[in-house]
GUDO-579761 format. One record per residue (C-alpha): x, y, z. Coordinates in steps of 0.5 Angstrom, whole numbers, padded with zeros to 4 digits, always signed. Layout:
<recs>
XYZ ...
</recs>
This chain:
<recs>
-0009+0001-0023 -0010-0006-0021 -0009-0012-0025 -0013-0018-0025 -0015-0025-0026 -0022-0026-0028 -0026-0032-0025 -0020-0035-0024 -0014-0031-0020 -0013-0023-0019 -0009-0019-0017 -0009-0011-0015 -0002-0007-0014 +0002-0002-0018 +0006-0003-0023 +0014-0005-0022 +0019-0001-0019 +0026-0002-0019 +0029-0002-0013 +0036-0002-0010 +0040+0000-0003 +0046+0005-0004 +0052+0004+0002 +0052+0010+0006 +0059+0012+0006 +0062+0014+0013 +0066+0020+0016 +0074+0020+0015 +0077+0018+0022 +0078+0025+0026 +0073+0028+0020 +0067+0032+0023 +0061+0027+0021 +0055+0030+0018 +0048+0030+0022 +0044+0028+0017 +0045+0024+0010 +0042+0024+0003 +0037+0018+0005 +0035+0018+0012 +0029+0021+0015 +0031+0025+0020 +0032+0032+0020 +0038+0031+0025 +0042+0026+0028 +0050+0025+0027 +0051+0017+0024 +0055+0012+0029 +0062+0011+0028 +0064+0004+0031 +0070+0003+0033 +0075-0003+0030 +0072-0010+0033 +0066-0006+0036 +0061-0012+0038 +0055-0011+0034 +0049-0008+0037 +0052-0006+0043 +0051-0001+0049 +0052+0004+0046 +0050+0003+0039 +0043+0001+0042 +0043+0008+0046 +0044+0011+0039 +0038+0007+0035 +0034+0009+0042 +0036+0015+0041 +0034+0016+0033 +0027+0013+0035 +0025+0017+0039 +0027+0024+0036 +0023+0020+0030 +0016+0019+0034 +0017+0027+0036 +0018+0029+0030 +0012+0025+0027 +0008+0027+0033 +0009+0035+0030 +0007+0033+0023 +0001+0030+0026 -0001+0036+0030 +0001+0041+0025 -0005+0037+0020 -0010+0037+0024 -0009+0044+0026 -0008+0045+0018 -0015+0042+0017 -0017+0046+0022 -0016+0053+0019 -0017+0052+0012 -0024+0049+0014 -0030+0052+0009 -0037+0051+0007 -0036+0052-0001 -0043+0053-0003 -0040+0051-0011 -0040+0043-0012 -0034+0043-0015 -0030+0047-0010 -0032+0043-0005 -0029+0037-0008 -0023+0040-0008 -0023+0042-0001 -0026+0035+0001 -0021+0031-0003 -0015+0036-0001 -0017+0034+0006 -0016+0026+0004 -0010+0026+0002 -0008+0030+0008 -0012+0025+0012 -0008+0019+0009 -0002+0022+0011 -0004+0023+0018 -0006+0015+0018 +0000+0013+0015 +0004+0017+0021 -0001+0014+0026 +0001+0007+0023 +0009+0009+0023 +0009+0012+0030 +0006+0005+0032 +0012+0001+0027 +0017+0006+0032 +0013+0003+0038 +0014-0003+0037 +0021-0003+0034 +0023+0001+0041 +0020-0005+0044 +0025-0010+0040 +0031-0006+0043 +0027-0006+0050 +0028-0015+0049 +0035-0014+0046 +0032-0017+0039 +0034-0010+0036 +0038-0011+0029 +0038-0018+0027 +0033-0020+0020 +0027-0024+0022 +0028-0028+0015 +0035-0031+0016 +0038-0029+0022 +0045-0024+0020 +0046-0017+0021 +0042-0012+0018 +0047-0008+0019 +0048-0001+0022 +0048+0004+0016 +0041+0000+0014 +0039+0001+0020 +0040+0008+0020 +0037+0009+0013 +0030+0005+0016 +0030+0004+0024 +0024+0000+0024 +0027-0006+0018 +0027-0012+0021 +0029-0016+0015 +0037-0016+0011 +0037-0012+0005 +0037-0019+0001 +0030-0020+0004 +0026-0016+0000 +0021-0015-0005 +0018-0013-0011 +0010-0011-0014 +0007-0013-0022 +0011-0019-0023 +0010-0023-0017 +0001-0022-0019 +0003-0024-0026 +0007-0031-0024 +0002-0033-0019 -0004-0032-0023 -0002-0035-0028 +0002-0041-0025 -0004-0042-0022 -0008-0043-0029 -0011-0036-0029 -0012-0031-0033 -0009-0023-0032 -0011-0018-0034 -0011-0010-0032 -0017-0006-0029 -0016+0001-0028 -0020+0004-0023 -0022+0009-0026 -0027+0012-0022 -0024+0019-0020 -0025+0023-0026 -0022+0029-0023 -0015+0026-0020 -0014+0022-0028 -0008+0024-0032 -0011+0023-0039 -0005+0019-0041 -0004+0014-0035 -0009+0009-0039 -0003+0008-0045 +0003+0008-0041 +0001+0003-0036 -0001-0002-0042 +0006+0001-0046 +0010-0001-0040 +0007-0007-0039 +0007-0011-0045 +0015-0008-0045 +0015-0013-0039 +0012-0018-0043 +0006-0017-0038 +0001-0019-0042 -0006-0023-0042 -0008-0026-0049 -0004-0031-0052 -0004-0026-0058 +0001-0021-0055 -0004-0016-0053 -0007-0014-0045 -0014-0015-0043 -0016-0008-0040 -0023-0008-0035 -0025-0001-0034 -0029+0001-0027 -0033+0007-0030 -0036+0001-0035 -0039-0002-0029 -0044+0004-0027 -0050-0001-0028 -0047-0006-0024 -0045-0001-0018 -0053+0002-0018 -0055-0005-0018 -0052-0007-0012 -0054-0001-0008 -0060-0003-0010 -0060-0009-0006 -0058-0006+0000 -0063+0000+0000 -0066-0002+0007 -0058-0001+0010 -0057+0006+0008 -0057+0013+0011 -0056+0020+0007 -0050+0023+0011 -0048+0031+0011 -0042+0030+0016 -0036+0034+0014 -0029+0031+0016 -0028+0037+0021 -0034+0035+0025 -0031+0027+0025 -0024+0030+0026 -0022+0025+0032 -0028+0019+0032 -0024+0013+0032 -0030+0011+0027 -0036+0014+0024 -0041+0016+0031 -0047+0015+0027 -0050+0022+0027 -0054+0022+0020 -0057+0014+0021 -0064+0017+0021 -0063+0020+0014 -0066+0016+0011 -0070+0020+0005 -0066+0022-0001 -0062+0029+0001 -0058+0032-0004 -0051+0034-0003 -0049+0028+0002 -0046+0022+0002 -0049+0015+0003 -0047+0011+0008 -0048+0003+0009 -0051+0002+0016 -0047-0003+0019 -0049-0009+0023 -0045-0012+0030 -0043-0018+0026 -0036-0022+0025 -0032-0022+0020 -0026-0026+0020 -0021-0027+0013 -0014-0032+0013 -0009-0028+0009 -0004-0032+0005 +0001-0028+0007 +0000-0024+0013 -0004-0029+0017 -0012-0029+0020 -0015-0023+0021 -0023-0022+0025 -0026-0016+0027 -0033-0014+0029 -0036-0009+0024 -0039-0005+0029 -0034-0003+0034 -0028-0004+0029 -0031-0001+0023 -0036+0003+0023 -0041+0005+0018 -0037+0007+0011 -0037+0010+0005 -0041+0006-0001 -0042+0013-0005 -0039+0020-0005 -0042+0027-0004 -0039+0028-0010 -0044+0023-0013 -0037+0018-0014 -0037+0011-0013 -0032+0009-0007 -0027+0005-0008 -0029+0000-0003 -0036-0001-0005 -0034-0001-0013 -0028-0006-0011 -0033-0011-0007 -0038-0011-0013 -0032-0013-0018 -0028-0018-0014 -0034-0022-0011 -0036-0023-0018 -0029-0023-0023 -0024-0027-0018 -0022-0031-0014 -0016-0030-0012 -0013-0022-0010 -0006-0020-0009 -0006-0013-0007 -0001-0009-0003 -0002-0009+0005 -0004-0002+0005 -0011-0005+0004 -0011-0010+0008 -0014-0006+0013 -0020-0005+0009 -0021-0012+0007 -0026-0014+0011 -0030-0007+0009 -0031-0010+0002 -0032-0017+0005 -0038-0014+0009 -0041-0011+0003 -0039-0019-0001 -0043-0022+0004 -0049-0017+0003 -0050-0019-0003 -0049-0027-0003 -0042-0026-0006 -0037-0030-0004 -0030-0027-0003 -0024-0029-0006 -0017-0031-0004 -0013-0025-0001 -0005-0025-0001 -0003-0018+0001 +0004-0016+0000 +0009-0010+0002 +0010-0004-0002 +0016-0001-0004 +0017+0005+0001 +0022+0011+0002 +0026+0012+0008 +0021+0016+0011 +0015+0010+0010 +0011+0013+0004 +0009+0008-0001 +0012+0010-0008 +0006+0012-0012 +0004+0018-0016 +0002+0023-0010 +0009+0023-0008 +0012+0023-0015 +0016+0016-0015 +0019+0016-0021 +0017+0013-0028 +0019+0005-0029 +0025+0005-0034 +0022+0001-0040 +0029+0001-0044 +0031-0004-0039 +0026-0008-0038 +0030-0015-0038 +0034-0013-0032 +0028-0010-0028 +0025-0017-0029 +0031-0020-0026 +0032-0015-0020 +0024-0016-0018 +0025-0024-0019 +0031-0022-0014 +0028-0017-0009 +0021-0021-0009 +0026-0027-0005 +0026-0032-0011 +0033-0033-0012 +0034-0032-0020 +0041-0034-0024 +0046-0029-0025 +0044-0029-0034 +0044-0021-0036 +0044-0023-0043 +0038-0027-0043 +0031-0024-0045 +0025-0021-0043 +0021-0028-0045 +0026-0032-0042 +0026-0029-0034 +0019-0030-0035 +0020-0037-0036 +0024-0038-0031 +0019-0034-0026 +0012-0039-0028 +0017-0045-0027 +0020-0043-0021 +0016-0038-0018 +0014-0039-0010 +0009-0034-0006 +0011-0036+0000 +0019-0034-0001 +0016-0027-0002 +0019-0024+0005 +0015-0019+0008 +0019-0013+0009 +0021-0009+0003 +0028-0005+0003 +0027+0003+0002 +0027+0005-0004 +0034+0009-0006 +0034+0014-0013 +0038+0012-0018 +0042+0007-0014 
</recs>
């Protein structure tokens, strides 16, 4: 799902979630203290017990934040490795299509696993660095103490608890106070991953959060799987550029990007992909929150994906199409940031001009994963919706008043007239169930 603004603003993240942190509570004087708690991410570590009138941060409790660390990285290094060799020994040619898919789509969620551990392991790198320049501990945004129990619950975080974001609200309120129209589109273009039901239940949740686009009351919804025509029609125009591609994930495991192996297919084949050949060019974007990027295509991306074996538009090359052509400005969450500069490729190709983007963090549990479907995040609470909107507004570094009787309408009142997207603070607390 992805919400948007057409020709004006838009805006792609997943619908808000409430999002809190819980105090650990610590071990009795000349009590056993546990080795693990409920919200840590460790399998095994004993939380620290400072003494009376301990000074923060000192030699002992940097050797035990070292210590975290690093049995943390070893732990993620296992889960690598036990990945690979999973995908190793599971790896089959199916001759049926729709068994093949599977495995093929089994294998991307192993693989985006593998990813988002490689970039935590590079987190804990460079917080280890943090702890070597004795800067460890202390928030990037205000400077206080993070504190040693929030600390424990993500070793990594740089900011306080109070230094914190949230995800819809923050689209709506800038879109709309920049003079845009919001509206939804739902990136429907994995038929065999869809809940049938997900469709109404984001709307229904929306419109209780008074997250609308019409002036009547109702959500203007944008369907990907009704832009088949426009999708065909662009890869028509890059036609000189494609190659057919029969690279299984196994024969890529360990290439930093795609070898160029299939680059001479360049006949219609069946039962391939279809790959845009990528030239050596520059593609460079600011970030309206995390600052300017360039890469060179060639070496830093490689040639990509634009349709599936499976006959199934990517997601890059769909969302590059709509973008280039519905908006002019695009808040996402920051785990598409590294694909950015994919869709702007694909933009430039076909004389498109890219939006705006402002990429924004996500809510994570302790141990780093985004909070989505995949890994049963639970449902927004629409009985609530009033005080979801104000924890958001607060999580989302906006500083609401303290109003508990005040409706649905008037805190998005109040976040059109004083909302500011340069307040949002670029790390999220960890996401604490039922807190």
């Amino acid at each position: 799902m992805a919400t948007k603004a057409k020709a004006k603003t838009a805006s792609k993240t997943a619908a808000t979630k409430k999002a809190a942190s819980k105090k650990a509570s610590t071990a009795k004087s000349g009590s056993t203290a546990p080795r693990a708690t409920a919200n840590s991410p460790f399998r095994n570590y004993t939380p620290y017990e400072p003494k009376k009138k301990e000074t923060y941060m000192n030699e002992a409790q940097l050797a035990h934040f070292r210590e975290m660390l690093m049995n943390w990285r070893r732990e993620l290094m296992e889960e690598v490795d036990r990945t690979v060799h999973h995908m190793q020994d599971e790896a089959a040619n199916f001759p049926d299509p729709a068994d093949r898919a599977t495995q093929e789509e089994e294998f991307s969620i192993e693989l985006r696993t593998r990813d988002r551990e490689r970039k935590l392991i590079k987190k804990i790198d460079q917080t280890i660095d943090r702890l070597d320049q004795e800067d460890y501990g202390y928030c990037d945004t205000c400077g206080i103490e993070i504190g040693l129990r929030r600390l424990e619950a993500r070793p990594t975080a740089t900011q306080c608890v109070d230094c914190k974001s949230l995800d819809e609200i923050k689209d709506y309120l800038d879109i709309r106070q920049r003079g845009g129209q919001w509206f939804v589109r739902l990136d429907d273009l994995d038929p065999p991953r869809q809940d049938p039901l997900a469709d109404s239940q984001i709307i229904a949740a929306l419109n209780v959060h008074g997250l609308i686009g019409n002036r009547d009351g109702s959500t203007v919804v944008d369907y990907q799987s009704d832009h088949q025509h426009r999708y065909e029609t662009a890869l028509q125009r890059v036609q000189d550029q494609l190659f057919y591609c029969n690279c299984s994930r196994r024969s890529l495991s360990g290439e930093p990007i795609y070898p160029g192996t299939c680059r001479g297919r360049k006949a219609l084949q069946a039962d391939c992909a279809v790959r845009l050949h990528v030239q050596d060019i520059e593609v460079s974007f600011i970030d309206e929150l995390q600052g300017a990027f360039s890469y060179q295509m060639a070496s830093d991306q490689g040639d990509f994906i634009v349709k599936r074996r499976d006959g199934l538009w990517a997601y890059n090359f769909a969302a590059a199409v709509d973008d280039g052509q519905d908006a002019t400005h695009v808040l996402r969450g920051e785990d598409l940031l590294e694909v950015t500069a994919q869709q702007i490729y694909v933009m430039q190709l076909l004389d498109l001009a890219p939006p705006q983007y402002a990429h924004l963090p996500v809510l994570s549990f302790a141990d780093g994963t985004k909070l989505s479907k995949q890994t049963h995040a639970p449902s927004l609470n629409n009985h609530q919706a009033a005080a979801n909107l104000r924890s958001a507004l607060s999580y989302l570094g906006q500083n609401p008043p303290v109003e508990p009787a005040w409706a649905v309408s008037q805190w998005l009142q109040w976040g059109l007239s004083n909302w500011r997207l340069d307040r949002v603070p670029k790390q999220l607390s960890t996401y604490v169930e039922n807190a």
